[in-house]
N, C-alpha and C positions, 0 to 999 in steps of 0.2 A: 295665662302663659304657664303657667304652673301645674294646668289641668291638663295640657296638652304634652307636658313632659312627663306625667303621671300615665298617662296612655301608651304617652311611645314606648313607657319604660315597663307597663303591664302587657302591652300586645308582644314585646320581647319576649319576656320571661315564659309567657304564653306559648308563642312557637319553639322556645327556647324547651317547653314542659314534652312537648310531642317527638318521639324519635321519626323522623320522613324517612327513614332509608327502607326497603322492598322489607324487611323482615320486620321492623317498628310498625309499620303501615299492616299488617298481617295482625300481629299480636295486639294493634289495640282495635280492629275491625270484630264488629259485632258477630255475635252466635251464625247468622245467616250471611253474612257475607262471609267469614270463616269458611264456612261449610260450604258455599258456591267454591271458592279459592281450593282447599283440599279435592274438592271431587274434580275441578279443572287440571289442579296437577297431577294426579293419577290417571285422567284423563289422556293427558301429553304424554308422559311417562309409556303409557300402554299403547299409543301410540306411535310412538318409536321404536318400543320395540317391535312388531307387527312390522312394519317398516323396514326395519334391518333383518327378521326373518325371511321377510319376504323375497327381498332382493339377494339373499344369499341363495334361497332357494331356486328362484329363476336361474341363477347364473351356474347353479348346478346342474337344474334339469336341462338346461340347453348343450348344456357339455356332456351329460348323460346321451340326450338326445342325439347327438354329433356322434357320439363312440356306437351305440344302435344303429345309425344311420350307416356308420360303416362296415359296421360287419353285414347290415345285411343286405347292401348293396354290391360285396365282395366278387358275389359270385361263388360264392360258396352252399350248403348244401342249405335251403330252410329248413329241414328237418332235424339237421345239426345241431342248427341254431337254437330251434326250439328247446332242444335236448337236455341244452346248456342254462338255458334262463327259464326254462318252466316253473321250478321251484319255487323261485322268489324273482321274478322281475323286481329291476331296480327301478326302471322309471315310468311316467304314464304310456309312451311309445311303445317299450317294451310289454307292459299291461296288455294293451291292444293286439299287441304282436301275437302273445300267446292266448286269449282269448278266443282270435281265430283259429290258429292251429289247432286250439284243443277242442274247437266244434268240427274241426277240418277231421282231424284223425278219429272223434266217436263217428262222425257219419262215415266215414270211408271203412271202417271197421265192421257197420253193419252194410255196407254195400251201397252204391249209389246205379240205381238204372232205371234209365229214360228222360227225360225232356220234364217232365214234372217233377222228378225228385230232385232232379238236378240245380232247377228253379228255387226249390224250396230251401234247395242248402245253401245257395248264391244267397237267399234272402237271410237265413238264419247269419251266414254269417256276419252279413251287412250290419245286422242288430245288432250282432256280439259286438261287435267293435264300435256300435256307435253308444250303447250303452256304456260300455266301459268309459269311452272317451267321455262321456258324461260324468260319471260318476270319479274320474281320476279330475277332471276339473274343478267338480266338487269341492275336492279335498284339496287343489293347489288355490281355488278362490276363498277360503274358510278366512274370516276375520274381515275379509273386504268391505261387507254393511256394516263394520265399524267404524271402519275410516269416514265413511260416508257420512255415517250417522252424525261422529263430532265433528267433521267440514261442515255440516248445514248447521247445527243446532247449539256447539259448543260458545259462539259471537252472542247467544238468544240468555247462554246462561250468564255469561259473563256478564251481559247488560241486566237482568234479571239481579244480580248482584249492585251493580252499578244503581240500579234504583231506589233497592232497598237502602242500601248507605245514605244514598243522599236524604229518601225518606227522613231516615234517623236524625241526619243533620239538621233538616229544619227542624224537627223536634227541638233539637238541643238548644237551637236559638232561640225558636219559641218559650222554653225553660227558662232560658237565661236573659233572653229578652238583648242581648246582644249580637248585632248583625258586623262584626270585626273581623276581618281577615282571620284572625287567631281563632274565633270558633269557629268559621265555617269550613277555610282548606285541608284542617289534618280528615274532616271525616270527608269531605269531597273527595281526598287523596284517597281516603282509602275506596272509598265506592267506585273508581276510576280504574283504582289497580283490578279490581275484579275482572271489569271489560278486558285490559290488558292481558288478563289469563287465559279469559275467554276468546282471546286472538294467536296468542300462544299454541295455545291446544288447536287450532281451526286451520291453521292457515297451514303446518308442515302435514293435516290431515289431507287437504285439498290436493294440496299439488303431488303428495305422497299417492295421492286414491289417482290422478289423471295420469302419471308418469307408469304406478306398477297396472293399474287397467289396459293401457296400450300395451304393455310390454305381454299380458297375461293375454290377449289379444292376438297378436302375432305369435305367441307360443298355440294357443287352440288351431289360428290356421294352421301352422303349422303340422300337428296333430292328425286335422281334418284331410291334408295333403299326405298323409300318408296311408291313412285308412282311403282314400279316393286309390293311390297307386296299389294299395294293395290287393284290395279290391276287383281292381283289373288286373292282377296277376295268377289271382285263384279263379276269375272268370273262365284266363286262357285255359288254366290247367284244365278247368270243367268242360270247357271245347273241347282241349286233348282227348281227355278219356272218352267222347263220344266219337270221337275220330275209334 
């Protein structure tokens, strides 16, 4: 009786020695679970922000994109237009916009005549504007294979931590040759909290990477929709002048 109040009152003192709260569980976890836990939260961290750039930046280009949209649907002059934003386009539409104009006005500068150069310029400008549209996505897709990256792979380190600890734990029992709730939970805990970072970090990456993908998505059609209209508006014009 006396051995088993000796117990109850060591495996106390025992749980009672271990801080369990998220920061305790941190500080007394091993060099390598440490180090899984740090590079997880920086991890998350950099993943949110990417996140909140991201979506700041859609919600601009599309309001960029609306204010292009209507001047230059106005009916006013596109040569105006171009006059105005050639300088510094502000957004990838406007990029586009003047890409072609500025292949439009060097070839009409050196003169456009017959059915074959005519061809060639329709094609040139096709490019201009589909290359840009390329390369203006680019730069709005930039950090995306990161999100990606810790959606798939961040669950792998967190468990990769999770193993190691436990690893350690049975060491410790093995040391101690004590199999008691008091040695084995505080390092479970901590090898468990690893997993738990590594869900942290994963999971605002995933639905983060499928929510701005869609959104990044439907901004390119969009894009593509206007290099298509545009497209056929410098066609016509190229008919005109054969007329």
């Amino acid at each position: 009786m006396e051995n088993q109040v000796v117990d109850a009152v060591t495996l106390g003192q025992s749980v009672m020695a271990h801080d369990m709260s998220l920061w305790g569980l941190f500080m007394q976890a091993g060099l390598v679970v440490k180090t899984v836990m740090i590079g997880l939260l920086l991890a998350s961290v950099w993943v949110w922000a990417i996140v909140i750039e991201k979506l700041m930046r859609l919600r601009k280009l599309r309001a960029q994109a609306s204010t292009f949209e209507e001047a230059f649907w106005s009916g006013g002059s596109l040569e105006d237009l171009y006059d105005r934003i050639a300088d510094k386009p502000r957004d990838p539409m406007s990029a586009i916009f003047v890409s072609a104009m500025r292949e439009w006005r060097r070839s009409n500068a050196r003169g456009v005549h017959g059915d074959t150069m005519r061809a060639r310029l329709q094609q040139r400008l096709e490019k201009s504007m589909e290359i840009t549209l390329g390369r203006e996505m680019d730069r709005v897709e930039r950090y995306m294979t990161f999100l990606a990256s810790v959606g798939s792979t961040a669950p792998f380190v967190g468990l990769f931590g999770t193993v190691w600890g436990i690893m350690v734990s049975f060491q410790s029992i093995a040391a101690s040759k004590n199999t008691s709730l008091a040695v084995v939970a505080p390092g479970i805990a901590e090898a468990l909290f690893a997993t738990a970072m590594g869900l942290v970090a994963a999971i605002p990456a995933v639905v983060a990477y499928n929510k701005i993908s869609s959104d990044l998505n439907r901004y390119s059609n969009r894009l593509e929709a206007f290099v298509d209209e545009f497209s056929s508006i410098l066609s016509r014009q190229l008919d005109d002048t054969r007329d």
